[in-house]
ZAVEXRO-587986 format. One record per residue (C-alpha): residue number from 1; y, x, z. Coordinates in steps of 0.2 Angstrom, whole numbers, plus 5000, padded with zeros to 4 digits. Example, Ala and Ser with C-alpha at 12.3 -4.5 7.8 and 13.67 -1.06 7.14 Angstrom:
// ZAVEXRO-587986
pos 1	c2 4978	c1 5062	c3 5039
pos 2	c2 4995	c1 5068	c3 5036
// end
This chain:
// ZAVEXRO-587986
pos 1	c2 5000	c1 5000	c3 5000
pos 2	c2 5015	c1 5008	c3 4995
pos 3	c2 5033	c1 5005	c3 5004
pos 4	c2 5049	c1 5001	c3 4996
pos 5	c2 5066	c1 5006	c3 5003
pos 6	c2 5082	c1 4998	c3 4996
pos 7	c2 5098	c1 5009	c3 4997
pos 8	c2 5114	c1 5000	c3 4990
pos 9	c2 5130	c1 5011	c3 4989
pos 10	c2 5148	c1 5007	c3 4989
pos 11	c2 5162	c1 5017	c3 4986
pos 12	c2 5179	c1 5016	c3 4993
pos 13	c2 5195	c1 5018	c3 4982
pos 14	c2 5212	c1 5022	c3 4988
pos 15	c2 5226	c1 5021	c3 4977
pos 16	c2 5223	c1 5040	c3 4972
pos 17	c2 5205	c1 5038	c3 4969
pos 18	c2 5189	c1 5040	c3 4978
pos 19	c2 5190	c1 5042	c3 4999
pos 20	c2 5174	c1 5040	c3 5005
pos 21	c2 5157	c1 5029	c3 5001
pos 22	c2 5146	c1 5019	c3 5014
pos 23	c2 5126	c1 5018	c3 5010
pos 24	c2 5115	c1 5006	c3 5018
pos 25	c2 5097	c1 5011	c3 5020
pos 26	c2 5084	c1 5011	c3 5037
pos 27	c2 5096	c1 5017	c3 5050
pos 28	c2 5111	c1 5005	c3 5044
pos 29	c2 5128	c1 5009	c3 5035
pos 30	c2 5131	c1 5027	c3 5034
pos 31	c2 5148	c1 5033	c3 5031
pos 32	c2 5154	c1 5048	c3 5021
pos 33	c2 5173	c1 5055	c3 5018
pos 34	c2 5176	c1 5061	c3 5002
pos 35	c2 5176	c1 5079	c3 5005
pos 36	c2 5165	c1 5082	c3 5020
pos 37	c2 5150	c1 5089	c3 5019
pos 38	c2 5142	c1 5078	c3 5034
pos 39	c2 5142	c1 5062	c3 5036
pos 40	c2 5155	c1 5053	c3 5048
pos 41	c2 5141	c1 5042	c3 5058
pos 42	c2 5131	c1 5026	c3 5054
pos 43	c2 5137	c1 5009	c3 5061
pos 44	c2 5126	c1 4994	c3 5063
pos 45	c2 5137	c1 4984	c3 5051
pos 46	c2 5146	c1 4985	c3 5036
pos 47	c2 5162	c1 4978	c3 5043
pos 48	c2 5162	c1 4990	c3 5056
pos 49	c2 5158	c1 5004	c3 5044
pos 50	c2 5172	c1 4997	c3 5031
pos 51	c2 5183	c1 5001	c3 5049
pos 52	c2 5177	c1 5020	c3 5052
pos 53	c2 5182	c1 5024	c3 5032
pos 54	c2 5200	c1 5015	c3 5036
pos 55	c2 5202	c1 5023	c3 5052
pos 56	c2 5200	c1 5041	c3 5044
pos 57	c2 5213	c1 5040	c3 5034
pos 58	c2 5230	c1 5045	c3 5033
pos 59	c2 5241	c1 5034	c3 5047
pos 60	c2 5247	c1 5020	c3 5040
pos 61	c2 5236	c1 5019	c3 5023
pos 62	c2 5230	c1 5004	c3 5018
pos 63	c2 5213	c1 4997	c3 5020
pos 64	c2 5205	c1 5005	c3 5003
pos 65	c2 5195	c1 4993	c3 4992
pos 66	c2 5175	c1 4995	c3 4993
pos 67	c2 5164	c1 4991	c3 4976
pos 68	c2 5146	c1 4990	c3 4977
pos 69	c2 5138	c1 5004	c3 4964
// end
């Protein structure tokens, strides 16, 4: 019997481009900033996920926009 694991994958855009992507897989919705090697953590939602990309950036940036890849 052979497992399958689903990953989905969305990217986060601010308005100069790509800032960081959240994947969901086993362990939940893990977060990467553009530019970092390692990953910032993995959050048990993606709303709370969608919060740590935010908070990482710049004071006073807007929320970026996430699309699913």
């Amino acid at each position: 019997m052979s497992e399958t694991v689903t990953r989905r994958l969305w990217v986060a855009y601010g308005p100069n481009g790509v800032v960081g992507k959240i994947q969901q897989d086993a362990e939940g919705y893990s977060v990467h900033m553009a530019g970092k090697d390692e990953r910032l953590g993995v959050y048990p939602s993606m709303e709370i996920a969608k919060n740590a990309v935010h908070s990482h950036l710049k004071p006073g940036s807007d929320r970026p926009e996430f699309r699913e890849h």
